[in-house]
Structures are given as C-alpha cells and as structure tokens.
N, C-alpha and C positions, 0 to 999 in steps of 0.2 A: 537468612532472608535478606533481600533487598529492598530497605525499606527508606522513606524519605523522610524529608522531616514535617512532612504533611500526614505521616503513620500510611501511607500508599507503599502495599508490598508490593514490588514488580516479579514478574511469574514469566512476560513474553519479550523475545527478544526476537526483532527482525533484523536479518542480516542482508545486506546488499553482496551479492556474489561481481556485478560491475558497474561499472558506470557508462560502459556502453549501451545500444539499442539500435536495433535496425528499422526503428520507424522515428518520426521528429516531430512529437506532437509539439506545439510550441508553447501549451501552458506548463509542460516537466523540464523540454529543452531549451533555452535561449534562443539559440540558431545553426546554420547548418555547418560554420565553422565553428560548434563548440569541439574544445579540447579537450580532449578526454586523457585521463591518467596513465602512464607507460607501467606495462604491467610489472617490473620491479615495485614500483610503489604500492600494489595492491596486493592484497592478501594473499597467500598462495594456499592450496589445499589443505598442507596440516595446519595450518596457520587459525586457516579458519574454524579446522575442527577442534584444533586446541583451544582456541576460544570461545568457542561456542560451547566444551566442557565445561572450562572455569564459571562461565554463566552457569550452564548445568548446574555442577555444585554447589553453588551458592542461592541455587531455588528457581532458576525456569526451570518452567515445565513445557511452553510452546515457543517453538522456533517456525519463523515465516520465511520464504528466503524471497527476497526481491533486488531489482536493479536500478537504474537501466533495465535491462532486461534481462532475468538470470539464466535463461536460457541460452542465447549468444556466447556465453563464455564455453570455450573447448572444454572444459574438463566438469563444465556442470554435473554430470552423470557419478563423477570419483564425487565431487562435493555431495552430490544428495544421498549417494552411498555409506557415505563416511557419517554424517548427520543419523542415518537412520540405525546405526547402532549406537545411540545417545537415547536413554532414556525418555522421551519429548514427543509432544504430537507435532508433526512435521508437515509443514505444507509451502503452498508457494503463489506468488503472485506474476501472471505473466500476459504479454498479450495473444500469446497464443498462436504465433504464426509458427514455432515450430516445436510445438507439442506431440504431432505424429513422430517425430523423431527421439523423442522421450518418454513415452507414455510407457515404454516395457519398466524403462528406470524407476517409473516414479509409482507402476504398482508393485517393484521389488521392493522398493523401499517404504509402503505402505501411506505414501500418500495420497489420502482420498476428500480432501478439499483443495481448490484450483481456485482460484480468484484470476477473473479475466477483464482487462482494461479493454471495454470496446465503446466509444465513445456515439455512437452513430451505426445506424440499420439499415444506410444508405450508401452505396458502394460511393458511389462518386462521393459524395461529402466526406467518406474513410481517404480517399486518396486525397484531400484537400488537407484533411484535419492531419494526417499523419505523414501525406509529403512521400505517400510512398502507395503501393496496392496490390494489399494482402489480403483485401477483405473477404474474398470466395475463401484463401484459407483458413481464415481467423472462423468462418462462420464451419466448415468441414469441419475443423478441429474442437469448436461448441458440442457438436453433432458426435463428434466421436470420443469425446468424456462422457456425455452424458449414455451414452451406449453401452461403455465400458463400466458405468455405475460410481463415475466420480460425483462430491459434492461441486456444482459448482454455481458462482457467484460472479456477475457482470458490473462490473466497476464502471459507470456511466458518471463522467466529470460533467455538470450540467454547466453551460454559459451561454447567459441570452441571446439572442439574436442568431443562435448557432444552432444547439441541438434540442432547443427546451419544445421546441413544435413537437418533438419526440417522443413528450414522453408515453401519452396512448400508446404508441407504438411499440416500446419496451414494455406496455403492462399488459397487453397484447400477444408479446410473445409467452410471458408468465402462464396465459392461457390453458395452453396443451401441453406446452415443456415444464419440466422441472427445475428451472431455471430459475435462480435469486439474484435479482436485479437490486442493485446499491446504486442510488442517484446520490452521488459527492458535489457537497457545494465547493465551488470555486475558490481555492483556497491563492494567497500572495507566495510566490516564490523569488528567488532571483532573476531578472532576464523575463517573468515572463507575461510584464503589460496587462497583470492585475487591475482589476477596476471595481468601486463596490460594486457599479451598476450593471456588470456582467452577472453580477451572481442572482440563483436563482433559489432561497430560501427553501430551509423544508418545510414551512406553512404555506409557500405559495404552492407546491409540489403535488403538496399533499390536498389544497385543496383543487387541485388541477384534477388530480385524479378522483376525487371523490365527487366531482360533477358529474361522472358518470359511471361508476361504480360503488358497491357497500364494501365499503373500507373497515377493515375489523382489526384493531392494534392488537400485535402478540406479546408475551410476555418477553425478558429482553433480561441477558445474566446482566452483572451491575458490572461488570468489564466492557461489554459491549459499544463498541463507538455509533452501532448503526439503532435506527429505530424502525421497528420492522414490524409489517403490515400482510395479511393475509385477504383476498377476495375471494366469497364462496365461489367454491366450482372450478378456484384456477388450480395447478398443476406445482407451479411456484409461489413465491412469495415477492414482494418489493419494500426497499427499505429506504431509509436517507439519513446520509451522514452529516449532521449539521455542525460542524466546526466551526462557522464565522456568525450563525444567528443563535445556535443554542448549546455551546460549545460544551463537554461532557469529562471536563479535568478533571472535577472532582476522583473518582473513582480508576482514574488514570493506570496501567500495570504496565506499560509497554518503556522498552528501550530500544533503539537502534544502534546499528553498527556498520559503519558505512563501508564502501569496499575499499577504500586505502585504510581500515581499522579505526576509525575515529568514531568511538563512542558517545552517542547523545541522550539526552536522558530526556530530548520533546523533540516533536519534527522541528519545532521553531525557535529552538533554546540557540542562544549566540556564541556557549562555549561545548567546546569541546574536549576528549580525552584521547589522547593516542595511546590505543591499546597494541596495535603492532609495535610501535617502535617502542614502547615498552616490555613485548613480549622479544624482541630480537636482542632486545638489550640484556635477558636474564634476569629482569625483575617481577618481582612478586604483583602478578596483576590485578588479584582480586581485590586487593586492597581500595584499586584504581577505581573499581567499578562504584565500591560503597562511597566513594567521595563522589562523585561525579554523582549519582544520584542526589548525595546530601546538599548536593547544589542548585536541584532540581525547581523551579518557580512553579506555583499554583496553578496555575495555566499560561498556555499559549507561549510556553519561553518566556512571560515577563514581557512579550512587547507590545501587547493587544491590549490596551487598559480602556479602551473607549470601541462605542457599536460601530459594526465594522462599517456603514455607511461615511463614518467621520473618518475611517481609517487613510493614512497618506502611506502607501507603499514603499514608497525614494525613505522613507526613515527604519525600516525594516534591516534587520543583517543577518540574511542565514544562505545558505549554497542555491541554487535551484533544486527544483526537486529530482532530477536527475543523478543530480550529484551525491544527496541526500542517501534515496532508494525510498522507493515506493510502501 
C-alpha cells in the first residue's frame, strides 16, 4: 500500500498523457506563448504504461488520465489501450472537442466515465473563455456520450463576474439529461491572476440553487472530492468541489503524474519526484513513489495555512495547472 504519514492509503493515480491543449482557457494556461515541453522530455507510451504498473502494484486501483488535453496527443488511443489491460478502473478527463474521434477507443478499452471541462452554455462566452470555437463540438460530443451510455460529468470552473449567472443554467440542463455537473471553485495556479474575490464558494452555489429548487444532499464515498446533490424529477445530479472554502484532505487518496513524469503527491505540493528519469536510469522506482508520499503535507501542499480570502497568490510555488494536468 501507499500510505502516508497521515495513515492516508493512496489507491488513484492521475496521469497527465501532455501538456499540450487546443483550447487556452486562461485560469489552467498562463498565455498564448506558453511553452510547452519537446516531446523527448515527456513520457513515451511504455513509459507510461510501465509506470502506471509499478503504481498498479503497489495498490492503485483507479487511473484518470488527464492533460493539457489527453486527447491531442498522437498516440493517445496505443496509451488507453495499453492502460486498459492494467488491472484498474480507467477513465479520463477531457474537453471534449475530439472525443468523436475516440469514442470506438475508449469503449474497447472499457471506459465509461468521461469528465468534461465545459466552462459556459454560451457559445460566444466559450470562444472568449477558451480563445478558440469548439463549442457546437464540445456540446455534439456531450450528446454522443451520453447516447453511447457513457458516465458523464461537466467540470464547470466557477469565477464571478464570468460564468456564476450560469449556474440555473447548468442545473437546467441536469433537467432532462443525465448529465452530473461539478461547479469547481476557483482554485490559484501559476500564471493565472487568481484572486479570492473571483471565487464563487460552495455555500454561495449552493444557496443560489436552492432558491429555486429542493436541493436533496446524497450520500458521498469518504474519497470523494465533490459534494453531491440530487433535485426531484431531474435526470442528473450537480455537485461542488470546495477546495479553497471547505477543503476535503483529510480523506485525500489521490497522486499525480505529470507528463514529463514528475510525481506529486498534492495538486499544490512544491516538491516533486522524477519518476522518468528514474525509470531511464534503471533504478528501482517503487521505492520513489513511497518516499514522496512520506513527504506528503496534511493539506493543500502545506501552503494554504490561512482562509483563502487572506490568501496572497505571488507567495505560492507550484506549475500552472496545465502543466500540472487536470
């Protein structure tokens, strides 16, 4: 097992397949000249699968894959093939603009939860937010998971002044479709002009919604980041992931891996492990993994010690979340 010294078994590892994307939202990407990593540096197919075993072995049981966008990468299809003969439930997070072109992949390989980053219900504000205009695809491609009988789930980054008029709208769609909407609060990254006052709490969210609907909380595994809500009669569910007002370390199981292989043991932790250039090198990497956990902070990386309204970003030290993977 991978355990920390908080007695937190970790069980889920997300892996970042790139650090590319072909959209630029500006709270994951810095800007439109970010530099992105030459693919010698990033992990190559076995690479990843090799790693993602030694995890196997040592006790995950769920792999996520995320980016950038994991989709974008050429060989995505050999990656999720190669995953899905790894013991693990497999799934993946994406925005969804080219999911028609994977969808045969991803029911060979038996994954049937999808996590979709859609920020906005409003074409023009999608082209604004992401600097690009996908949105007729990204909403087809909604339309054709859920046809096919995938789980899927709507990743809505909430920040005021932008999409929080929204959110009726997203609980709206929950309606008729089977659709689980996740409102994520506004988390600090690198690059991307974090502010408290952007952020849009899950008390305020929740009492947005509940001014006009019977909000009924469900029960929720003790891994779970989201807290999740059902209204009679809808089709779907809607959640909210409170990281900066009600943050949920405690119960924490998750690791990442980013796509040049650097191993983190929090989205927001300041050290890191390099497991590629460990694994090229011939050395034993399992090893790697249990130390780097053992180094793992109570929450938030250890940098978050005060409510995040106090929070001063400029003192923060970790990648953007691009960099990261989602």
């Amino acid at each position: 097992m991978i355990t920390d010294t908080f007695n937190r078994i970790h069980t889920y590892l997300r892996i970042s397949l790139t650090d590319h994307c072909n959209l630029r939202c500006s709270y994951c990407m810095p800007g439109e000249d970010q530099v992105f990593a030459p693919s010698s540096r990033l992990m190559q197919t076995h690479e990843i699968i090799q790693l993602a075993g030694i995890f196997v072995k040592a006790g995950v049981t769920k792999i996520r894959l995320t980016g950038g966008e994991p989709l974008v990468r050429k060989d995505a299809g050999d990656v999720i093939m190669g995953l899905a003969q790894l013991p693990v439930s497999l799934s993946i997070t994406t925005n969804a603009t080219r999911i028609h072109e994977h969808i045969e992949v991803l029911e060979k390989a038996k994954v049937r939860s999808v996590n979709i980053s859609l920020d906005t219900l409003d074409a023009d504000k999608f082209s604004i937010i992401t600097k690009r205009n996908y949105f007729h695809e990204v909403i087809r491609n909604i339309s054709l998971l859920l046809a096919r009988g995938f789980h899927v789930k709507v990743n809505v980054v909430m920040m005021k002044g932008v999409n929080d008029m929204e959110i009726p709208d997203f609980i709206r769609w929950t309606k008729n479709e089977p659709v689980h909407v996740r409102f994520i609060e506004f988390m600090p990254f690198d690059g991307n002009r974090w502010s408290s006052r952007q952020v849009i709490t899950w008390q305020q969210i929740l009492q947005k919604v509940s001014e006009h609907e019977n909000v009924i909380a469900l029960p929720t595994d003790a891994h779970d980041t989201a807290k999740t809500y059902t209204i009679p009669g809808h089709a779907g569910t809607f959640s909210v992931i409170s990281t900066m007002s009600a943050p949920f370390c405690g119960s924490c199981n998750r690791m990442r891996l980013t796509a040049d292989g650097k191993m983190k043991n929090c989205l927001f932790s300041t050290h890191e492990t390099d497991l590629l250039q460990a694994l090229r090198s011939g050395e034993d990497v399992e090893p790697l993994i249990h130390q780097c956990i053992l180094t793992k902070e109570a929450m938030l990386g250890g940098q978050m010690n005060v409510p995040f309204a106090e929070l001063d970003a400029a003192t923060l030290r970790n990648r953007s979340m691009i960099a990261i993977g989602g």
